[in-house]
N, CA, C and O atoms as a GROMACS GRO file, in nm:
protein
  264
    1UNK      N    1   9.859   5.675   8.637
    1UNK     CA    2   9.932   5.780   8.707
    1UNK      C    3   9.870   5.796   8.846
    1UNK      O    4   9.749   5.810   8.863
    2UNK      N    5   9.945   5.795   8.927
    2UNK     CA    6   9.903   5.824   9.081
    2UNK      C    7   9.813   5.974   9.116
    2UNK      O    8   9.816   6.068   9.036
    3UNK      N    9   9.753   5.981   9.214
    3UNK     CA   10   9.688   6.097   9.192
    3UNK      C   11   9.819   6.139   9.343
    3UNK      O   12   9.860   6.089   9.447
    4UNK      N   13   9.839   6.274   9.250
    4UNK     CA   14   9.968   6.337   9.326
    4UNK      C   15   9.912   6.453   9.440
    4UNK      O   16   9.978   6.538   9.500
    5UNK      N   17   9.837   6.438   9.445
    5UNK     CA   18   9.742   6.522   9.557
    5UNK      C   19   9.723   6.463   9.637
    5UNK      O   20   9.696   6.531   9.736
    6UNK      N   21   9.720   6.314   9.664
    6UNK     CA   22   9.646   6.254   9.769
    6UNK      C   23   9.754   6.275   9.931
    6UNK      O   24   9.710   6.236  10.040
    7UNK      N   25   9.882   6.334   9.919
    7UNK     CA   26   9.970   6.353  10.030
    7UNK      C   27  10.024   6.496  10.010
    7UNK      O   28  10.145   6.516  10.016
    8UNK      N   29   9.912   6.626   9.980
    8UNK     CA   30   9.958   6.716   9.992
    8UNK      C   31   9.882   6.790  10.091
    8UNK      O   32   9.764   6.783  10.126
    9UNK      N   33   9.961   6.851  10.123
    9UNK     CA   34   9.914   6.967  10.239
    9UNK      C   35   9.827   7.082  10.177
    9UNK      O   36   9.830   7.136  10.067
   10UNK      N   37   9.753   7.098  10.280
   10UNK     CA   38   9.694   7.243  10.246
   10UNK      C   39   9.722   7.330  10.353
   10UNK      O   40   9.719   7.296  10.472
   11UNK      N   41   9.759   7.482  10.294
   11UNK     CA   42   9.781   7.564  10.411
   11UNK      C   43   9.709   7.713  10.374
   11UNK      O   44   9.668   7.747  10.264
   12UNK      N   45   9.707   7.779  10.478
   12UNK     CA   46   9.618   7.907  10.435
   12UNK      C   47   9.731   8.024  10.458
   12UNK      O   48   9.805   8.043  10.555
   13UNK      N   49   9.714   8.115  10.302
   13UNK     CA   50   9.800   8.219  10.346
   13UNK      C   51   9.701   8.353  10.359
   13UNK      O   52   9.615   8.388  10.278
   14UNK      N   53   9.739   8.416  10.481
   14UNK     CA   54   9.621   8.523  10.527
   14UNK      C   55   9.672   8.672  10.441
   14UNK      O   56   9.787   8.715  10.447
   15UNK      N   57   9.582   8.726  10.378
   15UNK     CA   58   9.622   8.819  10.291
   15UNK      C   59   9.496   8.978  10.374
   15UNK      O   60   9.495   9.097  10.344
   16UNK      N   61   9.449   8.935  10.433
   16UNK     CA   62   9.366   9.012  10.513
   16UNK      C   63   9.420   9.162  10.507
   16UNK      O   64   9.341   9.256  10.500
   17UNK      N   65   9.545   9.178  10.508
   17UNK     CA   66   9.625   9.321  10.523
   17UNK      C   67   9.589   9.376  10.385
   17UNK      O   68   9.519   9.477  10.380
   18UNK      N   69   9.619   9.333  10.302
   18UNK     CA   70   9.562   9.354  10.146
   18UNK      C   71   9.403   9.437  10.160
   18UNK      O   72   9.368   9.529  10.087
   19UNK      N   73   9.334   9.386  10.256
   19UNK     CA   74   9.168   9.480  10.279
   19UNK      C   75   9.241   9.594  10.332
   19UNK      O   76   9.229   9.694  10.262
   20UNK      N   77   9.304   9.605  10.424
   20UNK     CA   78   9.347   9.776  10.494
   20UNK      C   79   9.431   9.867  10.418
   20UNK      O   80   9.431   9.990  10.407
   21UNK      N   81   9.504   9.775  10.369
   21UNK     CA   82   9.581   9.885  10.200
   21UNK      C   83   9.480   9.917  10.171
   21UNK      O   84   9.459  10.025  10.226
   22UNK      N   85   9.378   9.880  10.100
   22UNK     CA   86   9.247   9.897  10.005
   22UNK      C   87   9.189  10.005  10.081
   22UNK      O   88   9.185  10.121  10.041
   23UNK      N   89   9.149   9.967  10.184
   23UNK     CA   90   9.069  10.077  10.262
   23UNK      C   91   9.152  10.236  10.318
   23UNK      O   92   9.124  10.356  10.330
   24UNK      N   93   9.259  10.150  10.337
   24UNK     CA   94   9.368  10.287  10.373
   24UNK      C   95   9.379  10.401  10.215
   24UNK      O   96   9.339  10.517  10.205
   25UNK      N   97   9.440  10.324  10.120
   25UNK     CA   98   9.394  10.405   9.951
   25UNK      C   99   9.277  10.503   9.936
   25UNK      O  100   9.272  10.617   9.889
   26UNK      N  101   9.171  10.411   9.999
   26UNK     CA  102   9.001  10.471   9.911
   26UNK      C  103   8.999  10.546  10.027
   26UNK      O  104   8.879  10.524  10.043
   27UNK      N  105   9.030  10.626  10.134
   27UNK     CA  106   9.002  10.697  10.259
   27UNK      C  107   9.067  10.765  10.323
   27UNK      O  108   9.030  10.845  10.409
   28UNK      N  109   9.209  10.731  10.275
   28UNK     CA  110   9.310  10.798  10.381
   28UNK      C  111   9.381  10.820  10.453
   28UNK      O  112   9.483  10.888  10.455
   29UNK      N  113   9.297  10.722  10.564
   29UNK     CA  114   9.288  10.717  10.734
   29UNK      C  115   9.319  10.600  10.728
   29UNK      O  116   9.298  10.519  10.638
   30UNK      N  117   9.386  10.583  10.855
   30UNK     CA  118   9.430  10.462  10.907
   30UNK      C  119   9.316  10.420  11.036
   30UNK      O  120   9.276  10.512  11.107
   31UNK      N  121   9.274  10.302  11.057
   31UNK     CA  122   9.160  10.232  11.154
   31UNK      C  123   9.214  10.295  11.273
   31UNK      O  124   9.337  10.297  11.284
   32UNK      N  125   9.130  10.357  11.380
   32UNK     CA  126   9.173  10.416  11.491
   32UNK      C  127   9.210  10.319  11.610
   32UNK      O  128   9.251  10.345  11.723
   33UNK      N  129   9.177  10.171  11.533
   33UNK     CA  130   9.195  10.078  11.680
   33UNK      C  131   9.356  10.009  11.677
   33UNK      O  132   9.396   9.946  11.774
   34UNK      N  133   9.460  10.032  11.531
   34UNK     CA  134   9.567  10.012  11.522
   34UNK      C  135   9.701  10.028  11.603
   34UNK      O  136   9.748  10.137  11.572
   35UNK      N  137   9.742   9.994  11.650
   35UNK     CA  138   9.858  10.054  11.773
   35UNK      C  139   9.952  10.130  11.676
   35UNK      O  140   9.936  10.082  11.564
   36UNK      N  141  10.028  10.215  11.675
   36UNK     CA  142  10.177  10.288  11.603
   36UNK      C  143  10.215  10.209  11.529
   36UNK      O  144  10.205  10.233  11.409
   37UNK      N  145  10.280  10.068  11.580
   37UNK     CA  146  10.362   9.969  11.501
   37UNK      C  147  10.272   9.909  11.365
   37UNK      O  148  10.325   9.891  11.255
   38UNK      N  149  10.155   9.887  11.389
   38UNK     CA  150  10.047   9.841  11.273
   38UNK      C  151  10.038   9.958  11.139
   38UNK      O  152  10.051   9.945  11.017
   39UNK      N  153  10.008  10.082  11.236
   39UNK     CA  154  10.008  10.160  11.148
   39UNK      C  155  10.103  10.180  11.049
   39UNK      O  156  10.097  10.186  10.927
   40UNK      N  157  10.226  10.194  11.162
   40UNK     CA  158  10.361  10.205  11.014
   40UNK      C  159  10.412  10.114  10.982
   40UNK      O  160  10.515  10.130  10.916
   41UNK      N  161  10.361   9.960  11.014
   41UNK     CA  162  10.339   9.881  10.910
   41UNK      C  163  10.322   9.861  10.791
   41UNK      O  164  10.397   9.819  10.703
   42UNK      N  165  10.123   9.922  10.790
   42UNK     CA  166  10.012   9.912  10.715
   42UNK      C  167  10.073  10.020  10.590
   42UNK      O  168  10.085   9.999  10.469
   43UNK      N  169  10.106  10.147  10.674
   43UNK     CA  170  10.182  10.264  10.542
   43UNK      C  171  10.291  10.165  10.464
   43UNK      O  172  10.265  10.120  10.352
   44UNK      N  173  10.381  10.144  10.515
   44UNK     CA  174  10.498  10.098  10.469
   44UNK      C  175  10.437   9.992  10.349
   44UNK      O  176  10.468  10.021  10.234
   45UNK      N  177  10.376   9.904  10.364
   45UNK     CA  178  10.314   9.784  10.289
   45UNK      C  179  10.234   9.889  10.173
   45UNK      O  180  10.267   9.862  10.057
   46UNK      N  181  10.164   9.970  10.182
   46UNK     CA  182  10.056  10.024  10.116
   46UNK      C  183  10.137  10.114   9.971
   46UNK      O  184  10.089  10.156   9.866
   47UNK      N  185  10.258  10.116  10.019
   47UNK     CA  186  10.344  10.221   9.917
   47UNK      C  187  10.388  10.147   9.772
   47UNK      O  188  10.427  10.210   9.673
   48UNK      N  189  10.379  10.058   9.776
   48UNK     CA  190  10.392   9.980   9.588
   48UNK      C  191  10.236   9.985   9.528
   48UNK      O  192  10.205   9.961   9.411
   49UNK      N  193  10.155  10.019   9.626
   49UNK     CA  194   9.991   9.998   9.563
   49UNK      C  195   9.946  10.086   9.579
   49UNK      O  196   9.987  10.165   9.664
   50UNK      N  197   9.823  10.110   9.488
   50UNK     CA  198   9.776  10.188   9.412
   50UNK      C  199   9.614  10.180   9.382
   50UNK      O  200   9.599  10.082   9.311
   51UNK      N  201   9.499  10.236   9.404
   51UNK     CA  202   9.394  10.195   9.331
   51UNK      C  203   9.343  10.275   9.268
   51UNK      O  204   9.356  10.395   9.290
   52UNK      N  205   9.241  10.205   9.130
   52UNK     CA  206   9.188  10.271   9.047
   52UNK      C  207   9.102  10.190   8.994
   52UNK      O  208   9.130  10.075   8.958
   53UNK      N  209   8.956  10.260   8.981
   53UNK     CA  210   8.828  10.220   8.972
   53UNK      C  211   8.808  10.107   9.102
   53UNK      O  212   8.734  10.010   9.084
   54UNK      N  213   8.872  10.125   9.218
   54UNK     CA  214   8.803  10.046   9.320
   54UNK      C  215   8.874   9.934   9.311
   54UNK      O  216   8.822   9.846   9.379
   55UNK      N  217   9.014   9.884   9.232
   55UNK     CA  218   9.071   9.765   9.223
   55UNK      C  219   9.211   9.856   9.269
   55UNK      O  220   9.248   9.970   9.242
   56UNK      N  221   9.255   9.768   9.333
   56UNK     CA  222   9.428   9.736   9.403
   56UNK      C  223   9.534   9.727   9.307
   56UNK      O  224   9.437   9.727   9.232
   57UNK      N  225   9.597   9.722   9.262
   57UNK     CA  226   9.671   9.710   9.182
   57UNK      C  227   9.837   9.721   9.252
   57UNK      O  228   9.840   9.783   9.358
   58UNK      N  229   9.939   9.680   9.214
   58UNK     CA  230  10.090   9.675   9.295
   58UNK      C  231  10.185   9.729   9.152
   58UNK      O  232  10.139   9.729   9.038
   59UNK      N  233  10.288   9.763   9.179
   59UNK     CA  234  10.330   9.862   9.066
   59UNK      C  235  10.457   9.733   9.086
   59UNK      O  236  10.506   9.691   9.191
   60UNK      N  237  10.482   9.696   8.958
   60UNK     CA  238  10.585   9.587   8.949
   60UNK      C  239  10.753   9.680   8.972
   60UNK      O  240  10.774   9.800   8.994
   61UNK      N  241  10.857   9.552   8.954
   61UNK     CA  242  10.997   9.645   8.972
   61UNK      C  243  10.991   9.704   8.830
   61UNK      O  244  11.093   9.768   8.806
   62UNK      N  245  10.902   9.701   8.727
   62UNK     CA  246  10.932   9.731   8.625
   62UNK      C  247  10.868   9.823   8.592
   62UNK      O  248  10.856   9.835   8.470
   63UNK      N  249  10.810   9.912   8.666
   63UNK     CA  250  10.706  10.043   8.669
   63UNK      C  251  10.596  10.007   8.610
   63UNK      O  252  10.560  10.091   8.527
   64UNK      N  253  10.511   9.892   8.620
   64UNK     CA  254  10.396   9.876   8.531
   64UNK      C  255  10.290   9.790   8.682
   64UNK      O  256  10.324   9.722   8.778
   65UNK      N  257  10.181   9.831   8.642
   65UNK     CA  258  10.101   9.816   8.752
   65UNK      C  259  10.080   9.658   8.693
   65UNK      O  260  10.105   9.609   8.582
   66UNK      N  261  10.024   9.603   8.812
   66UNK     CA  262   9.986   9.466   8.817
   66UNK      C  263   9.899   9.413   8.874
   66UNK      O  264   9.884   9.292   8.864
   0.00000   0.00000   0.00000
């Protein structure tokens, strides 16, 4: 069998926003160096998630955290 990896791509998906939900949850506050548009971004994104005991969690379409 061919090794089916040898012509695949690698690409990076940046999940970095996932840390400012987290931090936005455990604090509150939004980073003071954010422009308006980031901010109501960052809210908008942050509203399916949830944390508890310090883990992230996303609330599925099916009302059950994930």
């Amino acid at each position: 069998m061919p090794n089916q990896t040898a012509n695949a791509s690698l690409f990076y998906i940046g999940l970095e926003w996932l840390n400012d939900v987290k931090e936005f949850l455990k604090i509150g506050q939004l980073e003071g160096t954010l422009s308006m548009q980031q901010k109501q971004r960052l809210v908008k994104r942050a509203k399916p998630f949830t944390l508890k005991n310090g883990e992230l969690y996303r609330m599925g379409q099916d009302n059950r955290l994930r």
